[in-house]
N, C-alpha and C positions, 0 to 999 in steps of 0.2 A: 401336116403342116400346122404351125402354130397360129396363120394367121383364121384358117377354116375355123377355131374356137371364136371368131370374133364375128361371126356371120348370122349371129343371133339377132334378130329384126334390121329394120330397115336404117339403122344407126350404125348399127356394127356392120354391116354389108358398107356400107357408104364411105366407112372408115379402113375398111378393107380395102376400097378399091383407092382411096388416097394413098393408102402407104404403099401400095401396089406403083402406082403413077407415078409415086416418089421413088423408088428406085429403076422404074424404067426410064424416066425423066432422067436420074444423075448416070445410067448407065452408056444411054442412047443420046443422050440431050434430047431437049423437045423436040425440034423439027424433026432426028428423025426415029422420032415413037411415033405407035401407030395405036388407033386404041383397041385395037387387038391384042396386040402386043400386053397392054395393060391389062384386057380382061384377062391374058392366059396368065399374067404375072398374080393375078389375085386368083385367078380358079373359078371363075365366073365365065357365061357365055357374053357374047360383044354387045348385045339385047340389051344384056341386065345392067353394062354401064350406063347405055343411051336411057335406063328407067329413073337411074340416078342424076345424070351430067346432059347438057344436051350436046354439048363438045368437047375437044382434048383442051381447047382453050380453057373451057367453062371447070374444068378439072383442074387447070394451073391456076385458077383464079381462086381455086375451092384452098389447096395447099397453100395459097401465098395468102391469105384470110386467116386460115389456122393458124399460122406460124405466127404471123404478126399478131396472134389475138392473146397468144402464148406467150410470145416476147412482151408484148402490153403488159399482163397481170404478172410476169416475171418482175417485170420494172417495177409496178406498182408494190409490189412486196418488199424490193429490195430501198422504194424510198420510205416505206411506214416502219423498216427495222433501220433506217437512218433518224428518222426523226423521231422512234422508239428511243434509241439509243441517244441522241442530242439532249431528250429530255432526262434523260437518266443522270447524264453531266452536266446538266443544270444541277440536279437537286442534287450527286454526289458533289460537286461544288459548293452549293450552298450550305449543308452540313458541312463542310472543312471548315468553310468562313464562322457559322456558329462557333465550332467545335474549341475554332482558334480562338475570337472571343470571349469564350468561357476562359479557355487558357488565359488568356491575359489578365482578365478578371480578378480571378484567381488567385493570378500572381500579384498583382496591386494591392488586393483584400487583405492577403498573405505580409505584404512589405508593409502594410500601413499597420498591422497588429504589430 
């Protein structure tokens, strides 16, 4: 099982049994998972969640933190390549407007010789 590579210290076990909860959660819905249920879905004895969680709430609480801390710096990235990007048409604007003043310049310099 792919997730057993993930059970390297006490982060990766902890992360194992999230993702575990998380498709016992979308499978069963919450009320009716058991954290049983969850320890077999991760491959873990029932013990080893209660060393991590102290409850199935405490576990929904762990997912609904992640997710949202996920979507947060999703956001955050997606408004510094907004306002990355706003700054860029500024100053691609701002070089047109020179660009064009030269042009006219130019062309004035040009009609008065």
């Amino acid at each position: 099982m792919a997730g057993k590579l993930s059970r390297n210290g006490a982060a990766g076990k902890r992360e194992l049994i999230l993702r575990a909860a998380t498709r016992v959660f979308a499978r069963n819905g919450y009320f009716n998972s058991k954290v049983a249920d969850i320890a077999r879905a991760a491959g873990v004895a029932d013990g080893t969640v209660y060393l991590y969680f102290k409850s199935k709430e405490e576990i929904l609480h762990s997912i609904f933190d992640q997710n949202m801390a996920e979507a947060i710096a999703s956001g955050r990235r997606l408004i510094a390549n907004v306002k990355e990007t706003t700054v860029m048409v500024k100053v691609a604007d701002n070089v047109k407007i020179e660009m064009e003043k030269s042009a006219v310049t130019n062309v004035l310099k040009s009609a008065e010789s």
